[in-house]
N, C-alpha and C positions, 0 to 999 in steps of 0.2 A: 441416664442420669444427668446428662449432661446435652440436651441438645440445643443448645444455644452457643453458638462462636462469634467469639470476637476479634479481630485480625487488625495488629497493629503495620500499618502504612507512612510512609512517607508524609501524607497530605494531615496526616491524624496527626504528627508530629509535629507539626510545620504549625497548626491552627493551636496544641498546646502549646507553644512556646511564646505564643504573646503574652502567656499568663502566667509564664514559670517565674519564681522568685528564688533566688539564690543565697544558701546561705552562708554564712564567712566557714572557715576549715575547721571539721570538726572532725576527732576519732571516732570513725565509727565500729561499730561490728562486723561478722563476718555476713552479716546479712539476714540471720537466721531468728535473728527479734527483731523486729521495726513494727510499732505497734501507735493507733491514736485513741485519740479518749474524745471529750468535747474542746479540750481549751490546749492540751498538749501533744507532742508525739515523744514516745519514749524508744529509748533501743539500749539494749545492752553489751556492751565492748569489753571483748575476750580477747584469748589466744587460741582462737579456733582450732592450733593442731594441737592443744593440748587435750588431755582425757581424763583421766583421775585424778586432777591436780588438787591440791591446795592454797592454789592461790587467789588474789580477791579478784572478781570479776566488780562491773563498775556498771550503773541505771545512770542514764543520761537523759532526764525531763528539757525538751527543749519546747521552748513557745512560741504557739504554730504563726504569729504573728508579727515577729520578726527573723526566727529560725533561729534565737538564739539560746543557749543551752543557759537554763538558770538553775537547773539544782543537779549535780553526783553526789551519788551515794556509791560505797561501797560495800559489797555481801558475800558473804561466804555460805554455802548451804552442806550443812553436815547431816548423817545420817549416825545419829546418835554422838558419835563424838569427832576430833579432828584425823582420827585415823581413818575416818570412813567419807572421804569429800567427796561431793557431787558437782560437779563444774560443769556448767547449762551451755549449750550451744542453743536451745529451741525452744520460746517461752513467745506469752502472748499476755498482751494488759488488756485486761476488763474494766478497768478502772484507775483511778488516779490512786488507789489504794491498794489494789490487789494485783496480781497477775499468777497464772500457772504457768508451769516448764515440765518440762519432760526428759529424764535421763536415762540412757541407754546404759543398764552396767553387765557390760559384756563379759565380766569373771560368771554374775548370775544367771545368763543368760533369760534376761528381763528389761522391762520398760519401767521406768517407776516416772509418778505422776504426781508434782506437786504445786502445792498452793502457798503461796508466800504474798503476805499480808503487810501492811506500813501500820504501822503504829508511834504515831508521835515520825520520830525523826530513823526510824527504826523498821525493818524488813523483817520478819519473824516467817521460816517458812514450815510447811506440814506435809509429811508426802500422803496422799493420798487412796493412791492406790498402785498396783503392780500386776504388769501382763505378764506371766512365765512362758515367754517367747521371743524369741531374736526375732520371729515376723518374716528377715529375710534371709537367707542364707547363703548371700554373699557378701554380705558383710556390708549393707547398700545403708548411707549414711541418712540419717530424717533429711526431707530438702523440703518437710513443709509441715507446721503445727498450727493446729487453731481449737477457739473453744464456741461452741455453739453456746450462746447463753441460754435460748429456749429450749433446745430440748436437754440442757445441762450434760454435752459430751464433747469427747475431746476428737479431733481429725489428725491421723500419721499419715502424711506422704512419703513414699518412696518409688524411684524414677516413675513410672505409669501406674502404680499401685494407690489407692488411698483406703485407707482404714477409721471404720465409723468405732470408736471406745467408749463405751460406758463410765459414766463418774468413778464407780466401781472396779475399772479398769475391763471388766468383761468385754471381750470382741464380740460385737455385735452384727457388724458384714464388712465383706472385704469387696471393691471394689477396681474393677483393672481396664485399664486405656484398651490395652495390645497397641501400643505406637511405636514400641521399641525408644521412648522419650522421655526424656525427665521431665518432673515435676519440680518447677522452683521457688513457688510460692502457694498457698492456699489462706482462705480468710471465709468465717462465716457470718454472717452480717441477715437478722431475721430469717427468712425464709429461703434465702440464699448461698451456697456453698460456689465462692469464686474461685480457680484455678488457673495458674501461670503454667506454663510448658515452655520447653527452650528447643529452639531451633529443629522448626521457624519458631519465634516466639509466636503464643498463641494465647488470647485469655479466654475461658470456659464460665459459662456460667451454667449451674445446676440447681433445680429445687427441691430444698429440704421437706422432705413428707412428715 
């Protein structure tokens, strides 16, 4: 699935950083949203050891052209009402209006999959769908979510694990390294499914059939 590597070096390093732009101090996330569109990058800022919480997570639009953050919003995502919060460590924007997340509610032992929409000044979310499966059985936390837009399905990483999801939530195939290594990021982009591993860090690129 994946035979293409890419191996970051010293020299790779050295030729990006005539072109790095820096930008002033912002809070970020714990890593698990950082997401671009055409004109912005978005990421959302939690408290990543939180878990059922109820409290408000925060969408940080910053512009990819000075780096500087021009709009927070503030959201909450309940699951009918405020006794039942969903508090997102793993979300990805499609667009400057949309984005899906993904929450692990470990009492249900499930994934649930949702779609949350801007309207006006306003984030309105819709869960989607739900896998009845913890996936992994040691308790191995997401370290990577993406959403294909063409073939309309969602990607779970866990350490060497990636999993193909249906809109529907239905598992569709299950995919595994055997590197004994985690996975830190993922991202799919047309016909492309790209992957981060740590140490050594490593980037993977695979094609989408």
């Amino acid at each position: 699935m994946f035979p293409e590597t890419r191996y970051f070096s010293t020299g790779v390093v050295h030729n990006l950083s005539k072109s790095i732009k820096f930008s002033p101090y912002i809070k970020m996330g714990h890593g698990q949203t950082f997401s671009a569109t055409e004109k912005y990058l978005y990421v959302i800022a939690n408290n990543h050891l939180l878990t059922n919480s109820s409290k408000s997570e925060e969408i940080m639009r910053i512009n990819k052209n000075n780096l500087q953050i021009d709009k927070i919003w503030t959201f909450k995502i309940w699951n009918g009402d405020a006794n039942h919060p969903r508090y997102i460590h793993n979300a990805v924007f499609v667009n400057d209006h949309e984005f899906y997340a993904v929450f692990h509610n470990s009492a249900m032992k499930r994934f649930e999959y949702w779609h949350v929409t801007r309207h006006g000044n306003e984030w309105h979310p819709k869960e989607v769908g739900a896998s009845g499966s913890n996936f992994m059985r040691n308790g191995s936390p997401v370290q990577g979510f993406t959403y294909d837009k063409r073939k309309n399905q969602f990607y779970l990483a866990f350490n060497d694990y990636i999993l193909n999801i249906a809109k529907n939530s239905k598992l569709l195939r299950t995919s595994h390294f055997n590197s004994g290594r985690e996975i830190e990021g993922i991202s799919a982009t047309n016909h492309d499914l790209y992957v981060e591993l740590a140490e050594r860090p490593e980037l993977f690129r695979g094609w989408i059939k």
